[in-house]
C-alpha positions as CSV (number, residue, x, y, z in Angstrom):
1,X,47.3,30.9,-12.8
2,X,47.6,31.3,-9.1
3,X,45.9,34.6,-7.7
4,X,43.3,35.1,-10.9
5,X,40.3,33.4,-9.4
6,X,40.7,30.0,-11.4
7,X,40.8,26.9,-9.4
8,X,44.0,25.8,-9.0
9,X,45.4,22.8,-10.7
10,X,46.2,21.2,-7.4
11,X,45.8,21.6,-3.6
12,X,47.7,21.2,-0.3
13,X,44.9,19.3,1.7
14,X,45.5,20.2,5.4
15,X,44.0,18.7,9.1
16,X,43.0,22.3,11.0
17,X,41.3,21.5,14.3
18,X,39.1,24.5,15.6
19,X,38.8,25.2,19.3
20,X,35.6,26.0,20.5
21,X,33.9,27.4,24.3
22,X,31.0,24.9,24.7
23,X,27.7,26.8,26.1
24,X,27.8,24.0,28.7
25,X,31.2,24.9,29.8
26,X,31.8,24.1,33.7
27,X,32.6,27.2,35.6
28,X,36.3,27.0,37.6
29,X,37.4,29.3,39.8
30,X,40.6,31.7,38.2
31,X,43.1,29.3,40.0
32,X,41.7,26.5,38.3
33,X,41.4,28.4,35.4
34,X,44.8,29.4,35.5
35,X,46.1,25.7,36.2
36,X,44.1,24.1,33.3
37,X,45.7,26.9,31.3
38,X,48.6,26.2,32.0
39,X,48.3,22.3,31.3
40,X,46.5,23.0,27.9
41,X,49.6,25.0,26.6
42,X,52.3,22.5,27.7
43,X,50.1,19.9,26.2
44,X,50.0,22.0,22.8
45,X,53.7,22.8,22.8
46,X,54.5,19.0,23.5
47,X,52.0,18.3,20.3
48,X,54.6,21.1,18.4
49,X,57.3,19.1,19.8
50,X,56.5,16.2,18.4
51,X,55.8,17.8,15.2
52,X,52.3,17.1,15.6
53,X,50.9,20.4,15.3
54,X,52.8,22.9,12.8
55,X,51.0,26.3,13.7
56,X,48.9,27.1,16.5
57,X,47.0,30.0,18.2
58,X,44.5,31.7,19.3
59,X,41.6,33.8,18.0
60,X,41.0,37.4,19.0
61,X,38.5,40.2,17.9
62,X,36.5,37.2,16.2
63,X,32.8,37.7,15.3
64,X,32.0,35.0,17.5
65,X,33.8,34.7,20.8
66,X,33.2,30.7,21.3
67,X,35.6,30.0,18.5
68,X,39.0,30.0,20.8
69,X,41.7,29.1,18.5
70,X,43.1,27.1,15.8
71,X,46.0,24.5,15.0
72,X,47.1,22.5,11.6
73,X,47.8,19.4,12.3
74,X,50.5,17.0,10.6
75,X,48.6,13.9,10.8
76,X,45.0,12.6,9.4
77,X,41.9,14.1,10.8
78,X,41.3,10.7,12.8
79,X,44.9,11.4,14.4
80,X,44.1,15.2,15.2
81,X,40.7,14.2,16.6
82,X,42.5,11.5,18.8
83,X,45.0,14.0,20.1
84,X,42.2,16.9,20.7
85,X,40.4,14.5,22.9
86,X,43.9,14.3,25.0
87,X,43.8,18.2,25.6
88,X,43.3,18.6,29.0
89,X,41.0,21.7,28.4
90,X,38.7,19.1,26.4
91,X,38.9,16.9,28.9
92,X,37.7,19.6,31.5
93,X,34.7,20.3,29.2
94,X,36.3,23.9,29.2
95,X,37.1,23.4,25.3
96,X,35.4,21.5,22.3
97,X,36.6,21.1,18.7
98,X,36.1,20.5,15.2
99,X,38.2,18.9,12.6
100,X,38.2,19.5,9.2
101,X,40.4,19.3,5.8
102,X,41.7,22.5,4.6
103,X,42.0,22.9,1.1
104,X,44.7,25.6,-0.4
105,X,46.0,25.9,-3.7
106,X,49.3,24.2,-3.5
107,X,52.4,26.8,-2.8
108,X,50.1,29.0,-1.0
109,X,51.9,28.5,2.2
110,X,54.9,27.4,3.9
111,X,55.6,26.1,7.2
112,X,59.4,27.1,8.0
113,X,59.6,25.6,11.3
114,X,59.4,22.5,10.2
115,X,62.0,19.7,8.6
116,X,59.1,17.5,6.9
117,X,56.7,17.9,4.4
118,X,52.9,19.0,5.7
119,X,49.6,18.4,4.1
120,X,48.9,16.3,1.1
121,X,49.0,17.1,-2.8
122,X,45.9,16.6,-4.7
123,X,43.8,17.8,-7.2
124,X,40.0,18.5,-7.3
125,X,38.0,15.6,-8.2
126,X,36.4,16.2,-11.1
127,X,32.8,15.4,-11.9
């Protein structure tokens, strides 16, 4: 039963790509900064647009302050790797990511913005 601390029966499987500060980060002056700003949103609201990416944001009062913000993804991890690579942030150096699948017990949450189903139904392989 959902909420008791069993594992669920099945799973929503989810592409999350994490946005990271490398340490190696090139330094820009704040109009630079400011422009490659600007071109990183526009280039993550184009990826909403699409329906590529279904929620996105960033972090704040995080333990560790390279970690910059998160997005789930309606594709494959290949497909959200591809399209992190296209950020112009990444591009810059300013930003680096990771991608991952995102397990959640299935019903756990809902992404009202959209028209289509996200993430994939399955259940924990068993041993």
């Amino acid at each position: 039963m959902p909420g008791d601390g069993s594992i669920p029966e099945s799973f929503e499987v989810y592409t999350v790509v994490v946005l990271r500060r490398p340490p190696d980060a090139p330094e820009m002056s704040e109009d630079e900064l400011d422009a490659l700003q600007s071109r990183h949103l526009a280039y993550r609201a184009e990826l909403a647009r699409q329906g590529k990416i279904v929620a996105n944001g960033p972090f704040d009062e995080q333990s560790d302050p390279s970690y910059r913000g998160m997005s789930i993804f309606a594709c494959d991890v290949a497909d959200a790797a591809r399209l992190s690579a296209g950020d112009p942030s990444v591009v810059a150096g300013r930003l680096t990511y990771d991608v991952m699948e995102w397990w959640v017990g299935s019903g756990s949450l809902a992404f009202p913005r959209t028209d289509f189903r996200v993430g994939e139904r399955r259940s924990m392989p068993s041993d």
